[in-house]
GUDOVEX-67006 format. One record per residue (C-alpha): x, y, z; residue in one letter. Coordinates in Angstrom, 2 decimals. Layout:
// GUDOVEX-67006
X; Y; Z; A
...
// end
This chain:
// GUDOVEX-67006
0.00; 0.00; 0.00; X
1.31; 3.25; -0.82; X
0.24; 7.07; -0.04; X
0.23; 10.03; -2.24; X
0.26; 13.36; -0.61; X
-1.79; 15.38; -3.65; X
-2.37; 19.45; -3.39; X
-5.69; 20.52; -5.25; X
-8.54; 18.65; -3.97; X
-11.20; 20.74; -1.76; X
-13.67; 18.98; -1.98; X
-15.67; 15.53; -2.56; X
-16.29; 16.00; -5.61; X
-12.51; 16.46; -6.31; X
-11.69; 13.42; -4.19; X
-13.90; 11.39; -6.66; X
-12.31; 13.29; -9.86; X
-8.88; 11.92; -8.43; X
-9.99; 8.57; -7.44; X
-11.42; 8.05; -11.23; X
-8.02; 9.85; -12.37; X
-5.94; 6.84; -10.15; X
-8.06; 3.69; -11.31; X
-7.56; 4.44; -15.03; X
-4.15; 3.59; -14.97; X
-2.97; 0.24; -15.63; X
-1.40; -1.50; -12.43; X
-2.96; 0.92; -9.77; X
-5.76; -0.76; -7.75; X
-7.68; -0.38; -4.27; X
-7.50; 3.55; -4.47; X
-9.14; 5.27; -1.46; X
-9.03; 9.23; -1.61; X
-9.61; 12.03; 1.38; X
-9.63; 14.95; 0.31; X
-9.49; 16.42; 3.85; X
-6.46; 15.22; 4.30; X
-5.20; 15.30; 0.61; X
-4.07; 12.06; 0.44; X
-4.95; 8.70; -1.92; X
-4.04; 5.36; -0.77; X
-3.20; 2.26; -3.36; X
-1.83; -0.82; -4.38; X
0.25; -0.78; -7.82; X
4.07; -0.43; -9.08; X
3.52; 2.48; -11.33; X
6.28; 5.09; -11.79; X
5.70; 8.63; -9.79; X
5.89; 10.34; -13.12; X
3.09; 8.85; -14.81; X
0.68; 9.50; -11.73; X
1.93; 13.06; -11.08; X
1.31; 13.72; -15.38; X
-2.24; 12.65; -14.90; X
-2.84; 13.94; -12.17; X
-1.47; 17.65; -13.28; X
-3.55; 17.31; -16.45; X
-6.70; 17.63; -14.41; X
-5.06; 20.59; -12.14; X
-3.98; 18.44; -9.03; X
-0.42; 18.32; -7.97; X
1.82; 15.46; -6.67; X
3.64; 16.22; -3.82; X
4.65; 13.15; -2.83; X
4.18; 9.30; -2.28; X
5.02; 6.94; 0.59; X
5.26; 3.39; 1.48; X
2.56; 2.67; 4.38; X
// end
C-alpha cells in the first residue's frame, strides 16, 4: 500500500475526480481518496511520473508518495 500526498482537492467532488483519475491507470488498484487530508491510498508499481502527469492534467499536484 502506498500514499500520495496530492495538493488541489477541496472537496468531494474532487476526491472522486482523483480517485477516477488513479483507477484508469494500468497497475494501480484499491485507491481510497480524502480529500481532507489530501491524500490517496493504493496498491500498484507504477512510476511517480506517470501518476503526477495525470494527475497535473486535471489541475492536481503530486507532492509526494510513501510506502505505508
Amino acid at each position: 500500500m502506498k500514499i500520495a500526498r496530492i495538493e488541489g482537492m477541496c472537496c468531494e467532488g474532487c476526491a472522486r475526480d482523483v480517485k477516477h483519475l488513479l483507477e484508469s491507470i494500468y497497475g494501480i488498484s484499491n485507491v481510497t481518496v480524502n480529500a481532507e487530508s489530501g491524500t490517496a491510498t493504493f496498491d500498484g508499481f507504477v512510476s511517480h511520473q506517470v501518476i503526477k502527469d495525470i494527475l497535473e492534467k486535471e489541475g492536481y499536484h503530486l507532492l509526494d508518495i510513501d510506502k505505508l
